[in-house]
C-alpha positions as CSV (number, residue, x, y, z in Angstrom):
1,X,23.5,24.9,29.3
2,X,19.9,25.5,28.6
3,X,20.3,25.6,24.7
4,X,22.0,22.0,25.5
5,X,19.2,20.7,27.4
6,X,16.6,21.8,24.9
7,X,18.1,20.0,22.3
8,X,18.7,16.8,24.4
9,X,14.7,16.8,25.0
10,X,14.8,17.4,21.1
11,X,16.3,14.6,20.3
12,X,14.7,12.2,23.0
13,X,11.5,13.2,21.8
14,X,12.7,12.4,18.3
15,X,13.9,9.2,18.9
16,X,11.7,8.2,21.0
17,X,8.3,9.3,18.8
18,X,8.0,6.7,16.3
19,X,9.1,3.7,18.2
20,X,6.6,1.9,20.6
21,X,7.9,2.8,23.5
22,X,6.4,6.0,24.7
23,X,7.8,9.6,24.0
24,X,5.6,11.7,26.5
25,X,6.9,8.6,28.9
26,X,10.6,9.3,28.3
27,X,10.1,13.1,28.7
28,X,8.8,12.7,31.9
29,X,11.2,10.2,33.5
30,X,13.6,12.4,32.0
31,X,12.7,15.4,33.7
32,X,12.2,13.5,37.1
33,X,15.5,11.6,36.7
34,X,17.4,15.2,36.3
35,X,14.7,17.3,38.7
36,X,14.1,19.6,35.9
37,X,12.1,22.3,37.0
38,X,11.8,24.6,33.6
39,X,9.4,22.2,32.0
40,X,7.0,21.1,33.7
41,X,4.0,21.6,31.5
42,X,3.4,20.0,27.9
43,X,4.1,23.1,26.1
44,X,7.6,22.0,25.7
45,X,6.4,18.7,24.8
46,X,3.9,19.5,22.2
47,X,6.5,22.0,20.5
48,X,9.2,19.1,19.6
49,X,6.2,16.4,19.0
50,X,5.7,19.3,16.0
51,X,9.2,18.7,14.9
52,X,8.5,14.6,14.9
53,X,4.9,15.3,13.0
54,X,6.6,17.3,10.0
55,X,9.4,14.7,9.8
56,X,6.6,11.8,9.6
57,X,4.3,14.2,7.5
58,X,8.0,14.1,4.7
59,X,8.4,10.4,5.2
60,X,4.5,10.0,4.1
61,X,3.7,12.8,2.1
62,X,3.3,10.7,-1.3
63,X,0.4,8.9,0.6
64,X,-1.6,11.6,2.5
65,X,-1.3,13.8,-0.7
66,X,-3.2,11.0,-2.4
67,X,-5.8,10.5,0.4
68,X,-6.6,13.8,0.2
69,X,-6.7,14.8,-3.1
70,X,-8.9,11.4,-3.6
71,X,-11.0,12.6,-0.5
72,X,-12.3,15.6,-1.9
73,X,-12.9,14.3,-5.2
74,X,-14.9,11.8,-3.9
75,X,-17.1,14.4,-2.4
76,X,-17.1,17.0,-5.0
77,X,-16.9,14.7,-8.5
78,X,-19.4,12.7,-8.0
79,X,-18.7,11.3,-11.9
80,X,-15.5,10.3,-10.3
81,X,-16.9,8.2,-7.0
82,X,-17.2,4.4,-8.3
83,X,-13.5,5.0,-8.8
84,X,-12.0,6.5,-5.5
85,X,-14.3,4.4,-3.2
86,X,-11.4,2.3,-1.7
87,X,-9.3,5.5,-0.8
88,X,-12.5,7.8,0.4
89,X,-13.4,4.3,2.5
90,X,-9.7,4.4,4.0
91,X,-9.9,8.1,5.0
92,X,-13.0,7.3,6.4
93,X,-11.2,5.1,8.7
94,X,-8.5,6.9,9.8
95,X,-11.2,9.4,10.8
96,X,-13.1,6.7,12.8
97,X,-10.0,5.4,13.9
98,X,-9.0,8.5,15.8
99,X,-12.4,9.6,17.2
100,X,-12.8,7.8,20.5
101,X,-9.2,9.2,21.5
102,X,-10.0,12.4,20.4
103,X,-13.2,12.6,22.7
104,X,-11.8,11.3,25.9
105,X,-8.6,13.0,25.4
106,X,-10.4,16.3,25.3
107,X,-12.6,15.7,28.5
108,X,-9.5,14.2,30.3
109,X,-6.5,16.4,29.4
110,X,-6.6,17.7,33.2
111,X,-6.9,14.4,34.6
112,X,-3.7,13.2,32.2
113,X,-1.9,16.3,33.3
114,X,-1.8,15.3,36.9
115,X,-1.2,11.6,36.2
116,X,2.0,13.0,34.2
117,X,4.1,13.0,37.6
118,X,3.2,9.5,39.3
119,X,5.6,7.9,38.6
120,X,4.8,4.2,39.7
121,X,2.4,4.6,37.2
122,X,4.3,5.5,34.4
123,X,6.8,2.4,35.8
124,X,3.6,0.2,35.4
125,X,2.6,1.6,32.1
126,X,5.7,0.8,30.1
127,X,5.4,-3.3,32.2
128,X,2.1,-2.9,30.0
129,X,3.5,-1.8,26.8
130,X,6.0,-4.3,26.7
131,X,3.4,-7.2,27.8
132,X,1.2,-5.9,24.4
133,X,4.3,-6.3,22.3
134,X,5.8,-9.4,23.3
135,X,2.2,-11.0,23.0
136,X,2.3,-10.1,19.0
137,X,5.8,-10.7,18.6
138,X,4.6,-13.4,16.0
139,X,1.6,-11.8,14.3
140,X,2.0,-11.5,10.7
141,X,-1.5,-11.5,8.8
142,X,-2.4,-11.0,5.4
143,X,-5.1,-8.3,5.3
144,X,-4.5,-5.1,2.9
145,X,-5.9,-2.0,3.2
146,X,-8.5,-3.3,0.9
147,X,-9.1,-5.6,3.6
148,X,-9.8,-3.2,6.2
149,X,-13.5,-3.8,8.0
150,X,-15.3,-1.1,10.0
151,X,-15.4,-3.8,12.7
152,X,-11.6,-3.7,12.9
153,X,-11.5,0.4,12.9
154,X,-13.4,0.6,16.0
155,X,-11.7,-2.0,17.6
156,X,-8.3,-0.1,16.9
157,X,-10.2,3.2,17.7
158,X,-10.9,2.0,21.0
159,X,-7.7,0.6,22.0
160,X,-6.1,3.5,21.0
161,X,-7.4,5.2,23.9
162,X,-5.3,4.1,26.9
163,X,-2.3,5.6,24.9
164,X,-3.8,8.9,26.6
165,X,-1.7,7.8,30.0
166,X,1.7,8.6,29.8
167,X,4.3,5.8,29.7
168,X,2.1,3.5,27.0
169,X,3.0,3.6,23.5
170,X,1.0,4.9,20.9
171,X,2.3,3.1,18.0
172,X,2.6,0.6,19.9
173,X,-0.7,0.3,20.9
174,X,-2.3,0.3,17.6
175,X,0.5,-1.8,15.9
176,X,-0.6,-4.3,18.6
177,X,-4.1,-3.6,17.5
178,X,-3.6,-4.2,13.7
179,X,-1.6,-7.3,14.2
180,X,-4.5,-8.8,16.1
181,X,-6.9,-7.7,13.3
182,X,-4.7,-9.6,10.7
183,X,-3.1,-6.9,9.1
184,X,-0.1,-7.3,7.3
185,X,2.9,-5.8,9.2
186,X,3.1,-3.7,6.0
187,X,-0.4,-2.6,6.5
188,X,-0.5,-2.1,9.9
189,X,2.8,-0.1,9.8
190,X,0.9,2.2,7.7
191,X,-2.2,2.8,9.4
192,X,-0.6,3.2,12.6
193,X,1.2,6.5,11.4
194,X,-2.0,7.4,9.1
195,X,-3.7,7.7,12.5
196,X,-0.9,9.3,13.8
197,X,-1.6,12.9,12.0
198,X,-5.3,13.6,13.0
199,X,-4.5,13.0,16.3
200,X,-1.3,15.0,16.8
201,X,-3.0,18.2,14.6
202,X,-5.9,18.2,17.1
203,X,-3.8,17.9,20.1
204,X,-1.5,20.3,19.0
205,X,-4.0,22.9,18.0
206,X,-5.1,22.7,21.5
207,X,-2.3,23.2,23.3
208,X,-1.1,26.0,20.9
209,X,-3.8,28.3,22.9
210,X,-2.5,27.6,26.3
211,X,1.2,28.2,24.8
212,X,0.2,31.8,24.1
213,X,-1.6,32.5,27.3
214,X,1.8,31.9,28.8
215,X,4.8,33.9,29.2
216,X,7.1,31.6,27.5
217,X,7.3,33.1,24.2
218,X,10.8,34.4,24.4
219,X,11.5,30.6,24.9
220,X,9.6,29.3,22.2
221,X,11.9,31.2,19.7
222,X,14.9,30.9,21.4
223,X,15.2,27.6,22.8
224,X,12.1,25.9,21.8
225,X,13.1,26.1,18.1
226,X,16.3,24.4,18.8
227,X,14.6,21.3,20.0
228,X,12.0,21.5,17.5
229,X,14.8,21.3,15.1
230,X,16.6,18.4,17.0
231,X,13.5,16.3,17.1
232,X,12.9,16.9,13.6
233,X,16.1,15.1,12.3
234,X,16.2,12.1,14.7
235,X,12.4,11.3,13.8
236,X,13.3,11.0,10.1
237,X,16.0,8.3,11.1
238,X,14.1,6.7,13.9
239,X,11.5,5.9,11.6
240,X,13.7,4.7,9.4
241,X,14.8,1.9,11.9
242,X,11.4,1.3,13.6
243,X,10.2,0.3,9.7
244,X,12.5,-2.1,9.1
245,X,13.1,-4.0,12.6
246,X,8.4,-4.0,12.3
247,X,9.0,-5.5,8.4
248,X,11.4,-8.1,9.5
249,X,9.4,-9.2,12.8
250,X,11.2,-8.0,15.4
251,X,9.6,-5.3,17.3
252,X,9.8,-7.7,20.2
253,X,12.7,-5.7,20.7
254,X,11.1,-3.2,22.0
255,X,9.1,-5.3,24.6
256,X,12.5,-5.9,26.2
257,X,13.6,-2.6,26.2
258,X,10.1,-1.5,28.1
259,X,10.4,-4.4,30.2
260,X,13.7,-3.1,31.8
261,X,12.5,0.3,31.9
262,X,9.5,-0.5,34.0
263,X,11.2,-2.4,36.5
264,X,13.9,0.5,36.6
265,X,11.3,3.3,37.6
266,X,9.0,0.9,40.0
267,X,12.0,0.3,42.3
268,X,14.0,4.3,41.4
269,X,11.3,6.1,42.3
270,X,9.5,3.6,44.9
């Protein structure tokens, strides 16, 4: 029955990972829904995000291999430089992008650990999320990555920081964010998931430290794989869905879905 609820988490967490209505938000209501009491740290959590990051990491390899390869040469070719300035400019970004989330995450993870079991404010956090969506329900611009401005980065970069309280999506945060800016929903869909990898490698890498300071590494192997696995295989196909309902315009979807499922926890766990 363990091995069963692993897996469940697994494929919540998959599911839930790409589209813009919070993962870490549906773990925890999960958990408090069911008054399970074996995970109640974000070990668990950052284990199956791994399986959603190397299903992502598939889906856009083509594109990061690119970045990178055109990264370095940027910096080490310098023949080469009038040439790769658009794709060294868009790395660039991503790195920006992610910066101010990266900071106050890492001076806030206690805080955010604690906030990770109020529950009226996780109930409050998904009213926000799908406020945000249903506001851009009609954005459609026309701005390619070409298009990009440093102005726009920051302003994405600094949105991108309430995501750090559980219950508000991340991609739907900054798919908000790029809308605004006038991105194409081709673009934006993009960049979101292009800020995606930084972020999760960092976070990840931290929490791996406190995972082996614990003594849950029978578990890790054992039943931690299984919903690594799980997750992996319903991010693939999640994606798959989230990419064309954001193509065709209709991630307002999602705002009802939230909608519901704030009102649900405000008056369940009131």
């Amino acid at each position: 029955m363990e091995l069963i609820l692993y897996v469940l988490l697994g494929i919540l967490q998959g599911f839930t990972e790409p589209l813009p209505i919070s993962s870490s938000g549906h773990l925890i209501l999960f958990r408090n829904i069911f008054n399970i009491k074996t995970i109640q740290d974000l070990n668990f959590e950052i284990i199956v995000h791994f399986g959603s990051f190397i299903a992502l990491f598939f889906i856009y390899r083509k594109d990061i291999f690119i970045l990178l390869k055109a990264f370095f040469k940027y910096l080490f070719y310098k023949k080469k430089r009038n040439s790769l300035k658009k794709e060294f400019r868009y790395c660039l970004y991503i790195l920006i992008g992610c910066m101010p989330v990266g900071i106050v995450g890492l001076f806030l993870k206690d805080f955010l650990d604690l906030q990770s079991n109020n529950m009226q404010f996780l109930g409050i956090s998904f009213l926000f999320t799908a406020l945000i969506l249903f506001l851009i329900r009609n954005k459609n611009g026309i701005k390619k990555e070409e298009d990009i401005t440093f102005k726009n980065v920051l302003f994405i970069g600094f949105l991108q920081i309430i995501v750090l309280f559980p219950g508000i999506s991340r991609s739907g945060t900054v798919l908000v964010g790029c809308l605004l800016c006038g991105f194409s929903r081709k673009t934006a869909l993009k960049y979101t998931f292009m800020l995606y990898f930084p972020i999760s490698l960092a976070s990840m890498s931290l929490s791996v430290f406190d995972l082996l300071q614990t003594n849950q590494l029978n578990s890790f192997f054992i039943y931690y794989s299984s919903g690594l696995i799980a997750s992996l295989v319903v991010t693939y196909f999640s994606y798959q869905w989230l990419s064309k309902l954001v193509l065709k315009g209709k991630i307002w979807k999602f705002s009802l879905y939230c909608l519901f499922l704030g009102v649900f926890v405000l008056f369940y766990f009131r």
